[in-house]
C-alpha positions as a printed Julia matrix, in Angstrom:
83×3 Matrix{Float64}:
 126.18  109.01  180.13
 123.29  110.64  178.99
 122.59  113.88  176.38
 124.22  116.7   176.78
 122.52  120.25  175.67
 124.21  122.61  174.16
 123.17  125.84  172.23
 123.4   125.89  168.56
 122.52  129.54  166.65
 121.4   129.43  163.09
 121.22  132.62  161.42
 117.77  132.49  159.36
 115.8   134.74  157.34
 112.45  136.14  159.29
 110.53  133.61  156.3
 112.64  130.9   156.66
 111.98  130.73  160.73
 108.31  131.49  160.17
 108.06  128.2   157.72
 110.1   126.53  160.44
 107.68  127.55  163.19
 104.77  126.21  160.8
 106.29  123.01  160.31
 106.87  122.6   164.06
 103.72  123.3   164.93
 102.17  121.18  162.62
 104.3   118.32  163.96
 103.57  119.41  167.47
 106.87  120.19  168.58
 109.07  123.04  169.61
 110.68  125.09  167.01
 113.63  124.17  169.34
 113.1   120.34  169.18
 112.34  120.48  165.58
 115.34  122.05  164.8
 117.08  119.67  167.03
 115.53  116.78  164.52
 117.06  118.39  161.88
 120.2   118.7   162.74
 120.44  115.3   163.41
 119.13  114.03  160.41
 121.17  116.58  158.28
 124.44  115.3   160.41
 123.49  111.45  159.57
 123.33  112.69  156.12
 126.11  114.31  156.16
 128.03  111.11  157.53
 126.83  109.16  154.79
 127.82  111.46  152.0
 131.26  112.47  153.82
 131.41  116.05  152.7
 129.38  119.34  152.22
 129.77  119.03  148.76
 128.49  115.63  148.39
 125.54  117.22  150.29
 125.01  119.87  148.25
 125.55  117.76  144.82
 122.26  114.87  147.02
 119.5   114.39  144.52
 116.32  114.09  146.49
 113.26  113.92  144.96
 111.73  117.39  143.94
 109.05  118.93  146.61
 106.33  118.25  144.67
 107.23  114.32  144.41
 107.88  114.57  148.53
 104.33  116.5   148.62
 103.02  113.77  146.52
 104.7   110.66  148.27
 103.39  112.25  151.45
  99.72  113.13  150.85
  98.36  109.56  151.78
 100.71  109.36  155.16
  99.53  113.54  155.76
  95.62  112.55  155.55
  96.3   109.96  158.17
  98.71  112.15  160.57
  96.84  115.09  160.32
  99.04  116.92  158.09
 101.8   117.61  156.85
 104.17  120.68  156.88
 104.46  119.98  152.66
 100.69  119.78  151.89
């Protein structure tokens, strides 16, 4: 059947959507596409957890372990939105 597009609006602060642009840029996509990718992964995330609670309460590992878990893969991809 195919994808169908439909517009999402996200009310962000002016630094949140300039750290947003960054990180798309950096990953070579639109800030539309990236937040497209996030919205997806956030919804699988979400499905797996079953409630915005259970997201909220998610331990994921603190930015400086991602920053540090990433630094290896970032040095061979050219970078990383974290680094």
């Amino acid at each position: 059947m195919g994808e169908w597009r439909v517009q999402v609006s996200v009310w962000v602060s002016p630094q949140r959507r300039t750290e947003l642009e960054q990180c798309a840029g950096r990953a070579k996509r639109t800030l539309a596409n990236f937040g497209a990718l996030s919205l997806e992964w956030g919804f699988e995330q979400f499905k797996v957890v079953g409630s915005t609670e259970g997201l909220l309460k998610y331990k994921i590992r603190s930015a400086s372990g991602i920053r540090s878990a990433l630094k290896t893969r970032s040095r061979q991809a050219g970078g990383s939105c974290l680094t």
